[in-house]
N, C-alpha and C positions, 0 to 999 in steps of 0.2 A: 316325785323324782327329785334328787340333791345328791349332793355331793360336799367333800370337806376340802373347805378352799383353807391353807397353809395362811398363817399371820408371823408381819414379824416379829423382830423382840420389842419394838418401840411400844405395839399394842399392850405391853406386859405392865402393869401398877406396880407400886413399891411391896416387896413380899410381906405377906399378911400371915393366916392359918398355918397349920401343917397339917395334913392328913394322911391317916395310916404313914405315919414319918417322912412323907413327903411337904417340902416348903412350896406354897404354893403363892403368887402374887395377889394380893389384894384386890385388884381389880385386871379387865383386859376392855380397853376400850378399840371399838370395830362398827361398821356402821350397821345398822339394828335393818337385819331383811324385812321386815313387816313397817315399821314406818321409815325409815329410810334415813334415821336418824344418826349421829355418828356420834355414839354416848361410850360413857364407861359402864359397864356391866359389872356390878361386885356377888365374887362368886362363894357360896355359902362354903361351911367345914365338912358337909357330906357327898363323896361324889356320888353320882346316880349308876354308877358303873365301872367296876376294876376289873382288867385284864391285864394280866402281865405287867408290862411297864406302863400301862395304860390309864389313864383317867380321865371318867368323861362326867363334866357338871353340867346341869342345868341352870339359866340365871334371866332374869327377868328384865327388860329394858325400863329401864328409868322415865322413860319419856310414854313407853304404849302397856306398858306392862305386859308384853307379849313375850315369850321364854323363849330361849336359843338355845342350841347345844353346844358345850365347848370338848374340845380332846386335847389331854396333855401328853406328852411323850418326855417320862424324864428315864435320868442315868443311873439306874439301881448303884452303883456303884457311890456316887455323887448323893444322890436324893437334894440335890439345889432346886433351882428351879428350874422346870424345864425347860429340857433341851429344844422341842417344837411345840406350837398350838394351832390347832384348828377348830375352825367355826365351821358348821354343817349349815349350807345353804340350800335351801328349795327353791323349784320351780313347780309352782301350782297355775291352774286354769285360771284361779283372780287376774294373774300377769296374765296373761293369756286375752284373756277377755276386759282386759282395760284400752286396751287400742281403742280408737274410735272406728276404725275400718273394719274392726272385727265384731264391734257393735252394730255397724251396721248391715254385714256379709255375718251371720253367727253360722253358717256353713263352711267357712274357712275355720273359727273358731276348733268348731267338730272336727274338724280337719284336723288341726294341731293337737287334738287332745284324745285323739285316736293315739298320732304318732308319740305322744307322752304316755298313754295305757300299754302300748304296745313295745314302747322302749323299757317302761314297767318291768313288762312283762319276759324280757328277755328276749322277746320276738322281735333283732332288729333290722331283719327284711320286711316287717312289715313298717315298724316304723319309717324307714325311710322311705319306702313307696307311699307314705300317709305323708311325708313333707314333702316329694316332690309334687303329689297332688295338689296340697295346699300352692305352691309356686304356680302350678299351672292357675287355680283358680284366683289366686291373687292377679294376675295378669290379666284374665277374663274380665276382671271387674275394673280393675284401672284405666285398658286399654280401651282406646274408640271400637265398635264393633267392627270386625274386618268381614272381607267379602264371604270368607269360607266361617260358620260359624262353629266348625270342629276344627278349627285349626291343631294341631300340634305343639307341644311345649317349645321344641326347638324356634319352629317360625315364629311363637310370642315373642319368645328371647329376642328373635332376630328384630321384629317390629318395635320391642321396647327400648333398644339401643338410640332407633330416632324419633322415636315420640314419644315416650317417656321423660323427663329431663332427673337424672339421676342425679347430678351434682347440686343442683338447687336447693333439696333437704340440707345437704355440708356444709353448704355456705352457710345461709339461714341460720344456720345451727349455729357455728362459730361466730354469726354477727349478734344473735341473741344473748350469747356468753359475754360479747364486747358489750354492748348494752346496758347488761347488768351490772358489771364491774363498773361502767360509766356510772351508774347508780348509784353504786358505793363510797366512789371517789367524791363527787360531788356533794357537797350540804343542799340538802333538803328537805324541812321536816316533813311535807305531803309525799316526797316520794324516795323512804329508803325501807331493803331490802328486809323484806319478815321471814321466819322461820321457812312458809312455803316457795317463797323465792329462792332462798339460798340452797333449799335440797333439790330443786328443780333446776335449778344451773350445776348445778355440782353433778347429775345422772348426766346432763347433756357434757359436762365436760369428759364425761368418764366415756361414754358413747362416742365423742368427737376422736379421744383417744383411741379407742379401739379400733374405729375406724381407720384411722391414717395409721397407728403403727402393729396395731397387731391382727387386725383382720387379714391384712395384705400374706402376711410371714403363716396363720394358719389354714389360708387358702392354696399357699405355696407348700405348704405339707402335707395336707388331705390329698392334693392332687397327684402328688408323688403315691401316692398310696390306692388313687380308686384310675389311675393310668390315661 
């Protein structure tokens, strides 16, 4: 399952090739979904696919050698360089099954990757009955056991609001980011930032983001829509 998430022109190299008389940039650097790296990717003379105004390359990341897909959108009229690009992102079971909670619950796991077979698969009444299960059993597993052991998804909700402590991950999260930078700033040759550090504060700051400013605005739209 993926999807082609939209880059903008900053990702774009200085123009290189031309193909089938299209100019096309040198390189497009974006961060590499398999190592997590944020490289420049240099795209060869042959696309792997023409459609229309369409071109899509394949290009290998520099750092994992693992291949991305890219899509161009250029202006038949122009043939400059294009007008849009996108990178085609996945979501596979490895993400999935890299949690540690899901390592240790692989029933949840099953869970989430029913509702990914079944969103696949077009079926997305079932997928979404495969994520609110997974909900419910994530709560089962977090939660102290309560009196009624088939409690209902709603009464979880309601128990996890005060035993739960939700905000503590956010915080956490944002003081780990301060931390690190404190790392940065400071001279010390035993303790400064390596390649795994910095790709591991960079997802938590992207995470931190999403949470405070756009989870809230696509929660506030889904909910317009399921009533």
């Amino acid at each position: 399952m993926g999807d082609f998430e939209k880059l903008s022109d900053n990702s774009l190299g200085d123009g290189g090739a031309k193909a089938l008389g299209y100019h096309l940039p040198r390189t497009v650097s974006t961060k590499c979904e398999h190592c997590k790296n944020i490289v420049a990717f240099g795209l060869g003379r042959s696309p792997s696919d023409v459609k229309d105004d369409f071109l899509q390359f394949s290009a290998k990341c520099p750092h994992c050698q693992e291949s991305s897909a890219f899509v161009f959108r250029f202006d038949k009229k122009q043939q400059e360089l294009p007008i849009e690009l996108f990178v085609f992102r996945t979501t596979n079971s490895q993400t999935i099954r890299s949690s540690r909670l899901l390592q240790s619950f692989p029933k949840l796991a099953d869970s989430l990757e029913r509702a990914e077979q079944a969103f696949s698969s077009g079926d997305y009444i079932a997928c979404c009955g495969h994520l609110r299960r997974t909900i419910e059993g994530l709560l089962r597993e977090k939660l102290p056991p309560g009196s009624n052991k088939k409690e209902m998804l709603g009464k979880l909700l309601t128990r996890a609001e005060t035993e739960l402590n939700f905000s503590g991950p956010i915080s956490d999260l944002a003081k780990t980011i301060q931390d690190g930078g404190n790392m940065a700033l400071h001279f010390d040759q035993e303790l400064e930032p390596d390649a795994e550090i910095a790709a591991e504060l960079f997802e938590m700051s992207v995470s931190l983001i999403q949470y405070v400013e756009e989870i809230p605005v696509r929660i506030q739209e889904i909910r317009k829509r399921i009533g």
